[in-house]
C-alpha positions as CSV (number, residue, x, y, z in Angstrom):
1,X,0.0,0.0,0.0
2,X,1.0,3.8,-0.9
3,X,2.3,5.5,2.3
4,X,0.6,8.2,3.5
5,X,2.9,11.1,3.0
6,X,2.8,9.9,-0.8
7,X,-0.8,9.7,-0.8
8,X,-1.4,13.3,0.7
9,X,1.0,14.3,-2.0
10,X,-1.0,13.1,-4.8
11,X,-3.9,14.0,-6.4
12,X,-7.6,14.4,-5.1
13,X,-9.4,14.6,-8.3
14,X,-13.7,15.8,-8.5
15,X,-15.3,13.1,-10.7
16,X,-18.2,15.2,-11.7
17,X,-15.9,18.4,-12.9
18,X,-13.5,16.1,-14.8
19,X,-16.5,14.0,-16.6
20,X,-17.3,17.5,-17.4
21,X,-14.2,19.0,-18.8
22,X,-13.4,15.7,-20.5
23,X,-16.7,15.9,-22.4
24,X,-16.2,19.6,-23.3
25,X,-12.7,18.4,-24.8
26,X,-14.0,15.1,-26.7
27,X,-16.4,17.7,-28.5
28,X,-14.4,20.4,-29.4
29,X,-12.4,17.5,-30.6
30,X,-14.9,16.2,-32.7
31,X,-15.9,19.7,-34.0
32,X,-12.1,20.6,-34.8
33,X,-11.5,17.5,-36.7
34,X,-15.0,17.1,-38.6
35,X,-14.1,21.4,-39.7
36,X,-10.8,20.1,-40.9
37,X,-12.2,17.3,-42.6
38,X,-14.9,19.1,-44.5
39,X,-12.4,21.7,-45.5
40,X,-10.1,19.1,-46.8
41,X,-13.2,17.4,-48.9
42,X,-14.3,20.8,-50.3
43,X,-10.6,21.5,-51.3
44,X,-10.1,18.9,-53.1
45,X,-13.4,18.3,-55.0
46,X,-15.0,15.8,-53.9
47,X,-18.4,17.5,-53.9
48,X,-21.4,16.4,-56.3
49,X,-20.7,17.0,-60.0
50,X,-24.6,18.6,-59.8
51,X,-23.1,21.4,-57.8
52,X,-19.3,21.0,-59.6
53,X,-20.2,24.0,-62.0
54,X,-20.8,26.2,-58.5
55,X,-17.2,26.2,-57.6
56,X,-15.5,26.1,-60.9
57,X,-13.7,29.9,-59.6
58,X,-11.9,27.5,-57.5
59,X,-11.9,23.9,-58.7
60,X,-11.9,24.7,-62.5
61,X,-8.8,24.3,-64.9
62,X,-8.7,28.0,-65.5
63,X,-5.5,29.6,-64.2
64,X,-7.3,31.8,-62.1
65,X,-8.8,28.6,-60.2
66,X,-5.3,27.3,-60.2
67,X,-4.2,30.2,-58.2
68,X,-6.6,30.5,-56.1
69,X,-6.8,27.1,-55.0
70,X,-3.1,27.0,-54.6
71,X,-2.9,30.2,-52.2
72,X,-5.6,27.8,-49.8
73,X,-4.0,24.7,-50.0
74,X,-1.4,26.6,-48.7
75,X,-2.9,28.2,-46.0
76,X,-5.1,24.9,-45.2
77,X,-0.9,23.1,-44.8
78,X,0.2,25.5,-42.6
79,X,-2.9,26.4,-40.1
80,X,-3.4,22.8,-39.9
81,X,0.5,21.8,-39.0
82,X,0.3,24.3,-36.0
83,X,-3.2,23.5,-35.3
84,X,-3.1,19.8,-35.3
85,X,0.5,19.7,-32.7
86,X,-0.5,21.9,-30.8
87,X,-4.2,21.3,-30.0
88,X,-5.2,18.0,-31.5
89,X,-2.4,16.1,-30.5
90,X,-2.4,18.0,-26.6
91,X,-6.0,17.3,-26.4
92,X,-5.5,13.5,-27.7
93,X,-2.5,13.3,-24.3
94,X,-5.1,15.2,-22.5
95,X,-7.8,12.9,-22.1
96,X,-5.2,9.7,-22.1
97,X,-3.5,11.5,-19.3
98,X,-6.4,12.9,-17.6
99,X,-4.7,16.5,-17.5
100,X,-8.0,17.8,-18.1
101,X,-8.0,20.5,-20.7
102,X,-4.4,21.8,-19.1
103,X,-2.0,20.6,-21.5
104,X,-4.1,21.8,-24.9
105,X,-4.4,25.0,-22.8
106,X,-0.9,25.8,-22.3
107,X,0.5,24.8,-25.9
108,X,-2.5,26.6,-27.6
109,X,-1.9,29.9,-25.2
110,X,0.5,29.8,-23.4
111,X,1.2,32.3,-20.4
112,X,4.4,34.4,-20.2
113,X,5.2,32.2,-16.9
114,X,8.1,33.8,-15.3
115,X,9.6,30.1,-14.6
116,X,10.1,29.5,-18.3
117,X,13.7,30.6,-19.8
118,X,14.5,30.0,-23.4
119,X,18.2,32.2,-23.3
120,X,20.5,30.1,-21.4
121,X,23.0,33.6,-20.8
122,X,20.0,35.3,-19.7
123,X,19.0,32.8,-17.1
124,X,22.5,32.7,-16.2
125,X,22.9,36.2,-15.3
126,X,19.5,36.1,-13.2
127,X,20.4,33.2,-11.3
128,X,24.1,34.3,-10.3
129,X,23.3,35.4,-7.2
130,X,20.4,33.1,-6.2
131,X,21.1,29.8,-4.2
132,X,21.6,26.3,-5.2
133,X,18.7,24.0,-3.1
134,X,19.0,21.2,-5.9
135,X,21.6,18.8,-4.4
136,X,24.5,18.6,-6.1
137,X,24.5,14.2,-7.4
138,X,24.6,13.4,-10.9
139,X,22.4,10.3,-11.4
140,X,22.6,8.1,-14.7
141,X,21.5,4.6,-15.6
142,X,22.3,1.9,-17.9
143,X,22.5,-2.2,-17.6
144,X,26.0,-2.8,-16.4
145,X,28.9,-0.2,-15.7
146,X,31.3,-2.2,-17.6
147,X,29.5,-2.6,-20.8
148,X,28.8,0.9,-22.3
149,X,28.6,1.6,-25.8
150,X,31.4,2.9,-27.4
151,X,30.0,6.7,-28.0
152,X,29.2,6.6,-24.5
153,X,32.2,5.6,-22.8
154,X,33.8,9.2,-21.8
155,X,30.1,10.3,-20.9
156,X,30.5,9.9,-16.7
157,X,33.8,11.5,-17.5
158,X,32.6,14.4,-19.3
159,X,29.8,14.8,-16.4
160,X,32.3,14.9,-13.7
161,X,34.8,17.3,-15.3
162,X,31.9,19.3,-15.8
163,X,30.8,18.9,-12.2
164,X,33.3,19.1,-9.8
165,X,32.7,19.0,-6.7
166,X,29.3,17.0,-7.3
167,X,28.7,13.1,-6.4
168,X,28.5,10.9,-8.7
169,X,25.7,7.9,-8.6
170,X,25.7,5.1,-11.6
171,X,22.9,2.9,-11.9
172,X,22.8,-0.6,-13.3
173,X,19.8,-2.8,-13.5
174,X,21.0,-4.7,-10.6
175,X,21.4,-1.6,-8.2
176,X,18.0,-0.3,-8.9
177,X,16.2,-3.3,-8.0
178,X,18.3,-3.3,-5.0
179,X,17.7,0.4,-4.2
180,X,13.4,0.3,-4.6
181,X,13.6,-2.9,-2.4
182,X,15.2,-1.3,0.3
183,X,14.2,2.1,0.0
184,X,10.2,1.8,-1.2
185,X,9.3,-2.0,-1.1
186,X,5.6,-0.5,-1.4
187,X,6.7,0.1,-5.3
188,X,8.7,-2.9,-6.0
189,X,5.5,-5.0,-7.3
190,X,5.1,-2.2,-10.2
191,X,8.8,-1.8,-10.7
192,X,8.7,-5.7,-11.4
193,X,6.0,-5.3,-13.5
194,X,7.4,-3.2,-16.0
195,X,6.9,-4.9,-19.6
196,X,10.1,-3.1,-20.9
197,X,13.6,-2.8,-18.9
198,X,13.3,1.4,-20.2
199,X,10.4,1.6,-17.8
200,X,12.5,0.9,-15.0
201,X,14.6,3.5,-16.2
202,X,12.2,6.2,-16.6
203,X,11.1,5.4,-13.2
204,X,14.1,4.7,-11.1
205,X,15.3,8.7,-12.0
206,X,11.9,9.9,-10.1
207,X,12.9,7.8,-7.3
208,X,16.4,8.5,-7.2
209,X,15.9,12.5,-7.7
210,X,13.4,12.0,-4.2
211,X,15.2,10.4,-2.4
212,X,19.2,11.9,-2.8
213,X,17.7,14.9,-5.0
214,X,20.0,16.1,-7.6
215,X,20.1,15.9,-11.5
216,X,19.5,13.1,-13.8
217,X,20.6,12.8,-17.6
218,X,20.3,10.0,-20.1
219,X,24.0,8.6,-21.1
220,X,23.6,10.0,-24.8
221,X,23.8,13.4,-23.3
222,X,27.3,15.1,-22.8
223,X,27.1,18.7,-21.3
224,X,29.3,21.5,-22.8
225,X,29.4,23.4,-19.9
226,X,28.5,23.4,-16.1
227,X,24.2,22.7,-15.8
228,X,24.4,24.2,-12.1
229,X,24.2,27.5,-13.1
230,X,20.6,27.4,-15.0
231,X,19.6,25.1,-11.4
232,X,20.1,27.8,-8.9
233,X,17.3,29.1,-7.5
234,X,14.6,26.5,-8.6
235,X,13.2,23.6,-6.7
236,X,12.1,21.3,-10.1
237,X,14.1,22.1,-13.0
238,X,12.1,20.4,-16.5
239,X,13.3,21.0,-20.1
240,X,11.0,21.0,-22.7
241,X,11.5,19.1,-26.3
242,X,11.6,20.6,-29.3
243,X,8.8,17.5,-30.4
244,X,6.1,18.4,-28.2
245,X,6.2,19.1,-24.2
246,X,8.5,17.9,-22.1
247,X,11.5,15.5,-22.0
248,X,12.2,13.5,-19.4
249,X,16.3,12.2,-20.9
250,X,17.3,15.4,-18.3
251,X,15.8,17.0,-14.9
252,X,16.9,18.1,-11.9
253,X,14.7,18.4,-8.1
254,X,15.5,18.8,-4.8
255,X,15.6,15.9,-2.1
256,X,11.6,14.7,-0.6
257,X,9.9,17.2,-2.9
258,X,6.4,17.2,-2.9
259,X,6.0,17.1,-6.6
260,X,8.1,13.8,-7.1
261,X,6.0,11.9,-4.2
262,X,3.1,13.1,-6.4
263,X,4.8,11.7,-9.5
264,X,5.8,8.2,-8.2
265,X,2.3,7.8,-6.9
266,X,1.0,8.5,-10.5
267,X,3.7,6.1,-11.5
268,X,1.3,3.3,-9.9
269,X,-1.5,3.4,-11.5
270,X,-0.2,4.1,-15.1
271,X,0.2,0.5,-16.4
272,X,-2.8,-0.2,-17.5
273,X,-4.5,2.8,-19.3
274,X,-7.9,2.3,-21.5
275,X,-5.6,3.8,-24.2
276,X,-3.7,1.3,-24.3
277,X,-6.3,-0.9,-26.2
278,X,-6.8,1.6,-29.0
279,X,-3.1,2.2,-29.3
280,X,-1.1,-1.4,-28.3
281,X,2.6,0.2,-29.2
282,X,5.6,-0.4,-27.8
283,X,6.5,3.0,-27.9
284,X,3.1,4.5,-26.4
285,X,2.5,2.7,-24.2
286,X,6.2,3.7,-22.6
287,X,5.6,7.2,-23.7
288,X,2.6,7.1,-21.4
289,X,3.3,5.1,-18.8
290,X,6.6,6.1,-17.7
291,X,8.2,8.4,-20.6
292,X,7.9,11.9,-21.8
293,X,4.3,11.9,-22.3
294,X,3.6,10.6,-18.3
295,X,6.3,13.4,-17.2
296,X,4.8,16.1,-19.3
297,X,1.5,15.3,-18.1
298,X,2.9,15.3,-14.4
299,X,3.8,18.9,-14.9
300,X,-0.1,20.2,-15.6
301,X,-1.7,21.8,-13.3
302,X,-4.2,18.9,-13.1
303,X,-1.9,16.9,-11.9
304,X,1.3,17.0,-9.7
305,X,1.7,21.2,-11.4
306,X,-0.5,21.9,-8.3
307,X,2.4,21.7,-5.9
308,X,3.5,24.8,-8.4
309,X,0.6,27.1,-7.3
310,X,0.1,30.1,-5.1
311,X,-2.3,28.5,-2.7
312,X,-0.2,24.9,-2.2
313,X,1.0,24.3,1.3
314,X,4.1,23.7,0.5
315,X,4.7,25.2,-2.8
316,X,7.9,24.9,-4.9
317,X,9.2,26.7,-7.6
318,X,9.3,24.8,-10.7
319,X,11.8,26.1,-13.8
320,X,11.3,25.2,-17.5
321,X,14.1,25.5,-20.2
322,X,13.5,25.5,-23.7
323,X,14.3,23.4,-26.6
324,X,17.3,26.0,-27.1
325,X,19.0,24.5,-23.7
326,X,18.8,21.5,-25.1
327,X,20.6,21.9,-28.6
328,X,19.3,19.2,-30.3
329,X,16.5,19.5,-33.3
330,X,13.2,17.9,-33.2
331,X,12.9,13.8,-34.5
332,X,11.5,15.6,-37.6
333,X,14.9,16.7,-39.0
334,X,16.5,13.5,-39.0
335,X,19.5,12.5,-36.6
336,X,19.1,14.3,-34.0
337,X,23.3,14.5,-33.0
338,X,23.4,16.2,-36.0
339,X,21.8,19.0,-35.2
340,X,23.7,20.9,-32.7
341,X,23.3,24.3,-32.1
342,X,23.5,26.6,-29.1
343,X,22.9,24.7,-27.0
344,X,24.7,23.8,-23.5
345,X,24.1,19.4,-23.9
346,X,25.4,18.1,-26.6
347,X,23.7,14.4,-28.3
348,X,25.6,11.4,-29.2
349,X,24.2,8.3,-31.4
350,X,23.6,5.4,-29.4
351,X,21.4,2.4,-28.5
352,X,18.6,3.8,-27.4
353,X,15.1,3.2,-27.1
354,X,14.0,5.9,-29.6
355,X,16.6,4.5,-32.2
356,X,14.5,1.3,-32.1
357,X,10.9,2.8,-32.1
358,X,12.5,5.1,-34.9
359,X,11.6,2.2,-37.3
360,X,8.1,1.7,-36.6
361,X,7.3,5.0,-36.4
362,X,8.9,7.0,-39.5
363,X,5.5,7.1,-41.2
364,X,3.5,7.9,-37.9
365,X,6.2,11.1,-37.1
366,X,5.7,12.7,-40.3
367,X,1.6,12.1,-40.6
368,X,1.1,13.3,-37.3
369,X,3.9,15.3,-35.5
370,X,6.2,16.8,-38.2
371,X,4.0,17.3,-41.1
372,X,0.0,16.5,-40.7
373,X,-1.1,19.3,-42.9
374,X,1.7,17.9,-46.0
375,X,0.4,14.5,-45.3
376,X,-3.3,14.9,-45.4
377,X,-3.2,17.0,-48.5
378,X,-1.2,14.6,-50.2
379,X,-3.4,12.0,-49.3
380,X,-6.6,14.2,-50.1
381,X,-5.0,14.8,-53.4
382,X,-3.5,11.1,-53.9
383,X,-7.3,9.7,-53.4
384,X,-8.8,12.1,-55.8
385,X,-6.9,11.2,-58.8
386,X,-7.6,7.4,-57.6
387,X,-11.4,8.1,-57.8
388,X,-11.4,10.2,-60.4
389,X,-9.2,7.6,-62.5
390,X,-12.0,4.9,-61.8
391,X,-14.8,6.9,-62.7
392,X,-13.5,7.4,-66.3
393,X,-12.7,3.8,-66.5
394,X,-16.3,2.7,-65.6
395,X,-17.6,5.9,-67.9
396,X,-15.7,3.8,-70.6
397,X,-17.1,0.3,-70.0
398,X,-20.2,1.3,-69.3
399,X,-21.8,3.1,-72.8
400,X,-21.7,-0.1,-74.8
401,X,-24.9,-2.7,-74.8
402,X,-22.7,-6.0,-75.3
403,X,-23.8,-8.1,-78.3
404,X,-24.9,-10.9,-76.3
405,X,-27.9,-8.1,-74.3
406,X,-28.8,-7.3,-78.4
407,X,-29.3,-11.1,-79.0
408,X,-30.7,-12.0,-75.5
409,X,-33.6,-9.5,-77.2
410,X,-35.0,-11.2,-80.1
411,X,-33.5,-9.0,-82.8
412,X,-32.2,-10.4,-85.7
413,X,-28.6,-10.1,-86.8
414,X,-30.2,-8.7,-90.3
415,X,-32.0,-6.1,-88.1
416,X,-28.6,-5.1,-85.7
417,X,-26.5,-4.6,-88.8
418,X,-29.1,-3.0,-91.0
419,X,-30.3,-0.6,-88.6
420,X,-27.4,2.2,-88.7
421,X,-28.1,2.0,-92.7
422,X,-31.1,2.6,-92.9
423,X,-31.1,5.9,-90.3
424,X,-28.5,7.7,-92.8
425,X,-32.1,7.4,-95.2
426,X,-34.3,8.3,-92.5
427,X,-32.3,11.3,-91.8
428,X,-32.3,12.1,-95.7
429,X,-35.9,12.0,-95.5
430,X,-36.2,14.7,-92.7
431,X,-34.0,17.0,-94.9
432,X,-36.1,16.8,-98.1
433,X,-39.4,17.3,-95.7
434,X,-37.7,20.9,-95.5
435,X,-37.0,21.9,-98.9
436,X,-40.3,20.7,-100.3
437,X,-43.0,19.5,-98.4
438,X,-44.5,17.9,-101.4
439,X,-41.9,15.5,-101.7
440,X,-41.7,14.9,-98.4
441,X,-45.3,13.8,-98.4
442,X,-44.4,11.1,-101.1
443,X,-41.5,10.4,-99.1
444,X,-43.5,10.2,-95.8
445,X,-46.1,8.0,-97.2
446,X,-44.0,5.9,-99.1
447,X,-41.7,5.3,-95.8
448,X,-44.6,4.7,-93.7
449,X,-46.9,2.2,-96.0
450,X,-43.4,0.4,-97.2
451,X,-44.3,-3.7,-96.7
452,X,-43.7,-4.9,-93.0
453,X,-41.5,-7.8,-94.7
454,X,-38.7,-5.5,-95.8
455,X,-36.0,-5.0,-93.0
456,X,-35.4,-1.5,-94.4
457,X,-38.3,-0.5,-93.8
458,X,-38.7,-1.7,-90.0
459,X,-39.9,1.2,-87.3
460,X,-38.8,1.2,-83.7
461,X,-42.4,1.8,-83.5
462,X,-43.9,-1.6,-85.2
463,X,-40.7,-3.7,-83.9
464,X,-40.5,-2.9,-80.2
465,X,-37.9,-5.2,-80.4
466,X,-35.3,-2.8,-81.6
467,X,-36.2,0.0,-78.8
468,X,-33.3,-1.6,-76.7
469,X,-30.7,-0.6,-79.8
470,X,-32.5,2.8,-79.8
471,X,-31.8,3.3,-75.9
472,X,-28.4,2.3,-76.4
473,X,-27.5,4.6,-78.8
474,X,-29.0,6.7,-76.7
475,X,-26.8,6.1,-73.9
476,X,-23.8,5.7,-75.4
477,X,-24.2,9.2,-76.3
478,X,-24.8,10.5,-72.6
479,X,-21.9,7.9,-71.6
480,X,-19.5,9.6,-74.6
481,X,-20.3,13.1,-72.9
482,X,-19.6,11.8,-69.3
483,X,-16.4,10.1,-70.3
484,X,-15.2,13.2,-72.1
485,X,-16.0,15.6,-68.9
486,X,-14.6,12.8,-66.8
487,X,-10.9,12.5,-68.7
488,X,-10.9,16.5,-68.5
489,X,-11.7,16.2,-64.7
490,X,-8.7,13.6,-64.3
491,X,-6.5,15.6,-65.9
492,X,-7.2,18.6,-63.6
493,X,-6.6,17.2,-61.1
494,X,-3.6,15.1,-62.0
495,X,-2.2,18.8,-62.9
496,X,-3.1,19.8,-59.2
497,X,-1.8,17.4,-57.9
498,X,1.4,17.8,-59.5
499,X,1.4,21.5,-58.1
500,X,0.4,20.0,-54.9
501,X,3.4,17.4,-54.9
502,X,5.6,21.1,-55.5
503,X,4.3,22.9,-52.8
504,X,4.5,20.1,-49.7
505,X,8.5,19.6,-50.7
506,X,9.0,23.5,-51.0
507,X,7.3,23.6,-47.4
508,X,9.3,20.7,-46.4
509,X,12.8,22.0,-47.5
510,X,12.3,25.0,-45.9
511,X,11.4,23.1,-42.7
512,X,7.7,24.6,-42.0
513,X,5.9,22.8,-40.0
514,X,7.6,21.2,-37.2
């Protein structure tokens, strides 16, 4: 059982207020992605070709159209990249979290909070002066001390030259287990339940950072200066990603703090989530239950954030730094050791788990967290010119009567073939009717009392049996007009698509979006 002083710690949540607020977000959900969905239908025709000639300023092959549809495609990309991170995706890790409306809230307007820093020699001249409470242990973990990967072998080196003056704590997988056994044997049955060893990871730096306090920092991470100095003067240090939220591969807190009881409580009752059913990933399912996601969540407001606020008892100071600390580019521009910048960590290739999960989720990064708006109109576009390609193949095999219908009738083969001879002298007759009637009355009479016996003289009206061939003709007309409207359809929109295919790479090189 949870001790008490973890239990006060946690949260007390109001069933009624967060049915409430969950509801409110599940709509505005559903409103915001059935908007974007309509938009995206209208925009790329797929309206009925009875209304077609109502939009042709804008879905028509004129040039005009062309450039107008191109200047909203492009504003449909971009207000849907920034729209889609930043509120679809927090609302989504809202209601999986149960943060309540407080993570969408704070990527989609967020307040000038006077703990967030994104100039590292700005927050360094502000916290000069102002006192270290963070103790001063570096914490890092891997399986065994002995067996490092090569790019990380100078790592605790680089930390301690860094640091001096700072302890030094390595954990293996055999000193963790022996660390929660001794230290919170109330958590051991979770920590043993973990499905994957980076679980155990994620959740041994909460309980090391409350217990000894300090700083932790995943072993691909090399620091190019002294981290002390952006510490001072905070309780809870948290740096965000330049993905989405936070990252949990580096933070700081002080010993016994009130928001990590908070945050190994919530650790408890994390491993089995309804998400999980809709979602059963590897790398979800550790995002959420241990990983960045859980630790970003922990930060809201909803959550463990209320130790952050005015009226907590025993309120700490919590300090975030921004992607620019960090000095690494978002999963979205490739390797991310690449990448280095101005930042004061710097990021080494190695083994881990997001290498892995890289593989799996390529296609899933770009459709939903580095380019959704690039994606959906490509696939808007892509299934357009697929629909539109089989409805002028069906308006091509579908105009003909096949021989064996024409036989299946009654008619004659004499009839079938004669038929189209005979209407070249039908229309003959018509044309003398108008230059002289009197004629025309010979004509008339002479076509109409002609002897029932002679196959050239055979009317659709006293041989019912050739009204199918009439019909056909009919409709092979109609089907010739359809085709003809349907191939010029196709190749408007293969031509959009084409300028469509332009635009998402131009957007793409120049790295808009995330």
């Amino acid at each position: 059982m949870i001790p008490a002083e973890f239990a006060a710690a946690n949260i007390h949540r109001n069933p009624i207020y967060d049915t409430t607020i969950s509801l409110m977000e599940v709509t505005a959900l559903n409103v915001v992605l059935y908007l974007a969905l309509a938009g995206g239908t209208f925009l790329f025709g797929f309206v009925d070709r009875a209304k077609r000639e109502q939009f042709d300023w804008l879905l028509g092959p004129s040039y005009p159209a062309l450039g107008r549809w191109t200047v909203l495609v492009l504003i449909f990309m971009v207000s849907y990249d920034w729209f889609f991170s930043k509120g679809v995706l927090t609302m989504c890790a809202d209601m999986c979290q149960g943060a309540i409306g407080t993570m969408a809230g704070l990527a989609l307007f967020p307040s000038p909070a006077a703990g967030r820093w994104s100039s590292p020699v700005a927050l360094e001249t502000h916290s000069a002066a102002q006192p270290l409470t963070i103790e001063k242990i570096i914490h890092q973990t891997y399986k065994t001390r002995d067996n490092l990967p090569a790019a990380w072998n100078a790592t605790p080196a680089v930390w301690q030259q860094m640091h001096p003056g700072w302890k030094y704590m390595f954990w293996t997988d055999v000193t963790m287990r022996e660390f929660v056994s001794k230290e919170y044997p109330w958590f051991l049955g979770t920590f043993d339940s973990y499905e994957f060893p980076i679980q155990r990871a994620d959740a041994i730096r909460y309980l090391a950072i409350h217990h000894y306090g300090g700083m932790y920092a995943d072993m691909d991470l090399q620091p190019l200066q002294s981290i002390e100095p952006y510490l001072r003067g905070a309780d809870v240090v948290a740096f965000e990603t330049p993905n989405l939220g936070l990252t949990n591969m580096i933070l700081a807190g002080r010993k016994n703090s009130p928001f990590f009881k908070c945050t190994i409580a919530q650790l408890m009752g994390r491993q089995k989530m309804w998400h999980f059913k809709l979602a059963p990933y590897k790398g979800w399912k550790i995002l959420s239950s241990s990983g960045p996601a859980f630790w970003w969540a922990m930060g809201s407001s909803a959550i463990c954030g209320k130790h952050f606020e005015a009226e907590a008892s025993n309120q700490e100071s919590l300090r975030l730094l921004a992607p620019s600390f960090m000095g690494r580019c978002s999963l979205c521009k490739g390797d991310v050791s690449l990448c280095q910048k101005h930042g004061v960590l710097k990021h080494l290739v190695g083994n881990s788990w997001h290498a892995h999960a890289k593989k799996n989720t390529g296609i899933s990064h770009f459709i939903f967290l580095c380019q959704p708006g690039v994606a959906a109109c490509l696939i808007g576009g892509f299934l357009k010119i697929i629909l539109t390609a089989l409805e002028f193949y069906l308006s091509c095999s579908k105009e003909r009567v096949p021989l064996s219908s024409r036989l299946g009738q009654g008619v004659p083969l004499l009839d079938i073939g004669v038929r189209d001879s005979h209407k070249k002298d039908d229309d003959e007759t018509r044309q003398l009717a108008l230059e002289d009637p009197g004629e025309a009355g010979v004509t008339r009479r002479v076509s109409t009392k002609s002897e029932p016996s002679s196959p050239s003289t055979i009317s659709e009206q006293s041989s019912p049996e050739l009204g199918p061939i009439r019909g056909a003709g009919h409709r092979q007309a109609r089907a010739g007009t359809e085709r003809t409207q349907v191939k010029a359809e196709l190749q408007n929109q293969a031509f959009r698509f084409l300028i469509l295919v332009v635009l998402c790479s131009l957007l793409m090189a120049r790295g808009i979006g995330n």
